[in-house]
Biotite code that builds the C-alpha atoms (Angstrom):
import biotite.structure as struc

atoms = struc.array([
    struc.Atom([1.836, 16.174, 63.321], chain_id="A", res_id=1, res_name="UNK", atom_name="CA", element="C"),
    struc.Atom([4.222, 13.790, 62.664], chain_id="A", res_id=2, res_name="UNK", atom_name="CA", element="C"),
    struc.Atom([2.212, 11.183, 61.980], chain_id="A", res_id=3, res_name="UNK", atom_name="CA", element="C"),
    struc.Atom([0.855, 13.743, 59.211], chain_id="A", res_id=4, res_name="UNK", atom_name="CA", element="C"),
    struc.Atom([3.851, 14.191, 57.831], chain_id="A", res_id=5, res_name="UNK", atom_name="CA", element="C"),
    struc.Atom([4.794, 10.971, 57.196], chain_id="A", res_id=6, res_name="UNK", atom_name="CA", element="C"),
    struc.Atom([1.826, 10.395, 55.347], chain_id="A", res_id=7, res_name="UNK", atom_name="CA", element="C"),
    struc.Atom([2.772, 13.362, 53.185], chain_id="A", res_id=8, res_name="UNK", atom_name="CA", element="C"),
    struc.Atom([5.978, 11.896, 52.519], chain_id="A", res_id=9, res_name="UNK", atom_name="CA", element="C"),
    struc.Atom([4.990, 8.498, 51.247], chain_id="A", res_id=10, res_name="UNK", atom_name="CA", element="C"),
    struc.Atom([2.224, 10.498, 49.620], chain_id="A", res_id=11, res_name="UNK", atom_name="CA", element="C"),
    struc.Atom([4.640, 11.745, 47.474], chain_id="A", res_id=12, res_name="UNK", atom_name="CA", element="C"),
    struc.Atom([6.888, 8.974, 46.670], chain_id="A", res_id=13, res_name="UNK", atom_name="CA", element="C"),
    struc.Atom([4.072, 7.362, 45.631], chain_id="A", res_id=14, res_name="UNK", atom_name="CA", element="C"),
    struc.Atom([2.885, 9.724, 43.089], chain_id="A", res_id=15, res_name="UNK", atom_name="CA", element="C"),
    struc.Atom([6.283, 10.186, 42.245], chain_id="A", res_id=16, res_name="UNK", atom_name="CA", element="C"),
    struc.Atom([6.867, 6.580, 41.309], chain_id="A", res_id=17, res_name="UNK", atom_name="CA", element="C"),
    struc.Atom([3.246, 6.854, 39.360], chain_id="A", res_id=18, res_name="UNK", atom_name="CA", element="C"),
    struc.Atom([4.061, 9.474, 37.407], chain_id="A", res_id=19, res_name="UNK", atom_name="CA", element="C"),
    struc.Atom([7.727, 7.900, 36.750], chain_id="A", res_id=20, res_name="UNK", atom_name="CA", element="C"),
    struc.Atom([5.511, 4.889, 35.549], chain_id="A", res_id=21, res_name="UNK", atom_name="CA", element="C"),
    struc.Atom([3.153, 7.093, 33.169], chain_id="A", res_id=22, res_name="UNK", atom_name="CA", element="C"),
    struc.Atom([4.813, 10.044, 32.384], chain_id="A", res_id=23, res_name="UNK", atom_name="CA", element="C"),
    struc.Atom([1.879, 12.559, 31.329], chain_id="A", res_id=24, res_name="UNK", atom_name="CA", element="C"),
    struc.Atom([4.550, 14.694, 29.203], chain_id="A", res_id=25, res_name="UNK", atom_name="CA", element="C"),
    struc.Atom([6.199, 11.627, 27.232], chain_id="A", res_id=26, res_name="UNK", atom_name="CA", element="C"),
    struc.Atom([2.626, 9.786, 26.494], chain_id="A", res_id=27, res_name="UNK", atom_name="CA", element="C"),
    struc.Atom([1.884, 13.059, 24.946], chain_id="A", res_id=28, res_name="UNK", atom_name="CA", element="C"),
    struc.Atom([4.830, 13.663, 23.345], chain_id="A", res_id=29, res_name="UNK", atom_name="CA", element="C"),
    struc.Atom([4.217, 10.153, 21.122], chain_id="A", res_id=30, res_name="UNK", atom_name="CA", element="C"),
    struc.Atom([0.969, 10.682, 20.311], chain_id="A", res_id=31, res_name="UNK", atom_name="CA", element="C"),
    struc.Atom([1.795, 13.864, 18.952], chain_id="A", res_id=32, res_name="UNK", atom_name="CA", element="C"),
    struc.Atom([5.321, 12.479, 17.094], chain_id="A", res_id=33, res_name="UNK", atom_name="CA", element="C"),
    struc.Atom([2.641, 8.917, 15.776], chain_id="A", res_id=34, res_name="UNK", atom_name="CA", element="C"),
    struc.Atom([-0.118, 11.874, 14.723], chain_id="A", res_id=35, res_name="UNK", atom_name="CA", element="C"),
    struc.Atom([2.819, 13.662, 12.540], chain_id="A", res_id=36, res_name="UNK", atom_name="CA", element="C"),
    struc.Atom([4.081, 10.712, 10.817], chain_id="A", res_id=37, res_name="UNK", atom_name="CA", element="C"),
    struc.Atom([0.412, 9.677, 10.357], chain_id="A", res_id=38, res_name="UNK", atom_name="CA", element="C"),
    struc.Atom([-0.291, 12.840, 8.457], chain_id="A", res_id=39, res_name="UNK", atom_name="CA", element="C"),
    struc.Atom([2.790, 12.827, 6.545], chain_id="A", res_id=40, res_name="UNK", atom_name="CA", element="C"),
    struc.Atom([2.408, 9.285, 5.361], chain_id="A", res_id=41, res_name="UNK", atom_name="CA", element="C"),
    struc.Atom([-1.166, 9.389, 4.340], chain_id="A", res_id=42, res_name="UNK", atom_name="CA", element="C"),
    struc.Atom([-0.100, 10.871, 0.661], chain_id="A", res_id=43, res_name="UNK", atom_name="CA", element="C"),
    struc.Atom([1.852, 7.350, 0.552], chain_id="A", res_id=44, res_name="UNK", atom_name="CA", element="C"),
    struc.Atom([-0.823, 5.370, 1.022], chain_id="A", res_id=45, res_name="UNK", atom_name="CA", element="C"),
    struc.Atom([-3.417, 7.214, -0.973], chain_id="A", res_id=46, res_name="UNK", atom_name="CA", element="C"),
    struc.Atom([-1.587, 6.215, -3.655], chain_id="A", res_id=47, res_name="UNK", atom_name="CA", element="C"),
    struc.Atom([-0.822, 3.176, -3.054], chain_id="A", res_id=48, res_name="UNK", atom_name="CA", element="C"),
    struc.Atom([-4.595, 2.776, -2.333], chain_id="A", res_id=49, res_name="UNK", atom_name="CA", element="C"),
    struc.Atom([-5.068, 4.389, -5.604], chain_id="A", res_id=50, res_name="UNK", atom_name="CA", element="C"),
    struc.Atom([-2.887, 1.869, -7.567], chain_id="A", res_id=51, res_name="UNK", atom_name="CA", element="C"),
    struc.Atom([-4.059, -1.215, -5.966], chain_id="A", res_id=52, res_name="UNK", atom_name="CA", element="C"),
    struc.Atom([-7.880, 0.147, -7.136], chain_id="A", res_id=53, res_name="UNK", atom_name="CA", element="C"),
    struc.Atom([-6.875, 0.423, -10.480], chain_id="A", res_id=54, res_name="UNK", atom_name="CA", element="C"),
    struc.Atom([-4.887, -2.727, -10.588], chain_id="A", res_id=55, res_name="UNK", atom_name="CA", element="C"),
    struc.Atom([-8.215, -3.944, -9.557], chain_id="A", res_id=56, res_name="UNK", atom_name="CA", element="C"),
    struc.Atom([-10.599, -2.484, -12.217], chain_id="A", res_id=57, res_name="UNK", atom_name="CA", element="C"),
    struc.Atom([-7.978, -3.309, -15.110], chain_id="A", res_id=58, res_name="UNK", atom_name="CA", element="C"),
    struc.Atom([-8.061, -6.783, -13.970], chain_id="A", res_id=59, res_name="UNK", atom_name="CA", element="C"),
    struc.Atom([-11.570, -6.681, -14.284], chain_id="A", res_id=60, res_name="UNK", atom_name="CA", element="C"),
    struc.Atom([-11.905, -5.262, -17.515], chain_id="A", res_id=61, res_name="UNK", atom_name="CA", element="C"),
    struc.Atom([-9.579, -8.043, -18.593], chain_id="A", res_id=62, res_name="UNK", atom_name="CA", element="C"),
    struc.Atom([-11.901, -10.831, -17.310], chain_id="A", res_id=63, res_name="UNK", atom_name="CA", element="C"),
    struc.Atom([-14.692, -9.048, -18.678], chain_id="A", res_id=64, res_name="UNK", atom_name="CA", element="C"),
    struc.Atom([-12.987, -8.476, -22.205], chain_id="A", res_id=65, res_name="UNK", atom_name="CA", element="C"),
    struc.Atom([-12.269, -12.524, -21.945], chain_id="A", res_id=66, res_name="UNK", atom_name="CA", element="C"),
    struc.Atom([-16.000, -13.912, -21.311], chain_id="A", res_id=67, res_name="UNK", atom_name="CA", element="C"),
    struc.Atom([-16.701, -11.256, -24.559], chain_id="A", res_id=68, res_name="UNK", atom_name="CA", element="C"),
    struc.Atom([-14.919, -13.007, -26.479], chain_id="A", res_id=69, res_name="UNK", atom_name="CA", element="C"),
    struc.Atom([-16.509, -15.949, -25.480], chain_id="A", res_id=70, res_name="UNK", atom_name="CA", element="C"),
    struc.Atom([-19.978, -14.831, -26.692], chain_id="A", res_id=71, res_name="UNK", atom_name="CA", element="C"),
    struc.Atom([-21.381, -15.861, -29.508], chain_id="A", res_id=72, res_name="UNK", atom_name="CA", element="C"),
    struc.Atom([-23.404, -12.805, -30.113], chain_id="A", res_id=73, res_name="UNK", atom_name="CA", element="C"),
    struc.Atom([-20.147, -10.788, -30.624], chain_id="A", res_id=74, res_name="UNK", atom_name="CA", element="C"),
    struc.Atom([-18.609, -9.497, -33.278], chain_id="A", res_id=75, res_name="UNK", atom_name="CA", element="C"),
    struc.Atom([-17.046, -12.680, -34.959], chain_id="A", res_id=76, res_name="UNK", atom_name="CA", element="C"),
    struc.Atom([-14.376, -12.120, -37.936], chain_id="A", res_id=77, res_name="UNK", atom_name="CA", element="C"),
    struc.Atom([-16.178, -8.664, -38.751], chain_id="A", res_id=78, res_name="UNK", atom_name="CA", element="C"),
    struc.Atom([-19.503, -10.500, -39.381], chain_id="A", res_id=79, res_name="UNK", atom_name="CA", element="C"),
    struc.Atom([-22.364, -10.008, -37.169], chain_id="A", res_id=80, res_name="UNK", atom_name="CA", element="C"),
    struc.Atom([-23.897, -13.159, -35.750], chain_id="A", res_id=81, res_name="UNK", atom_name="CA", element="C"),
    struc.Atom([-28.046, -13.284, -36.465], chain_id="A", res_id=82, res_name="UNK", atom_name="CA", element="C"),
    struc.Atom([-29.055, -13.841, -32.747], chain_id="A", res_id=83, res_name="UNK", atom_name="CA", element="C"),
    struc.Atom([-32.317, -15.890, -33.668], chain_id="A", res_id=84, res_name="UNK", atom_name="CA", element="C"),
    struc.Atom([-29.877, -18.837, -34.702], chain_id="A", res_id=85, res_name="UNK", atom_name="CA", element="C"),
])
């Protein structure tokens, strides 16, 4: 009986100390606090995602407009270039 008891004890001490160690209730309590500020940042960085894209596309409608004024089957000083020259 004794014996059984004392088992019991340190039983308990250790899954004391364990759950000291990993507290169930705290672990959860981050992942719910990270999950808000997850959500409520996500507006942020859609547009920030957003402005980088069209940062993106501008600059490549820049390089584009470049090499088109490079051609020589353009436009050139409002005459049209004949293309079999």
């Amino acid at each position: 009986m004794l014996l059984a008891l004392r088992n019991f004890r340190q039983f308990i001490k250790l899954s004391m100390a364990y759950l000291y160690k990993n507290n169930p209730l705290l672990i959860f309590v981050n992942t719910i606090s990270t999950n808000v500020s997850d959500v409520l940042s996500s507006q942020k960085k859609q547009k920030i995602a957003k402005y980088r894209l069209n940062h993106v596309k501008y600059r490549l409608y820049q390089m584009e407009q470049i090499i088109e004024s490079g051609n020589p089957y353009n436009l050139v000083e409002g005459k049209k270039l004949d293309r079999l020259q």
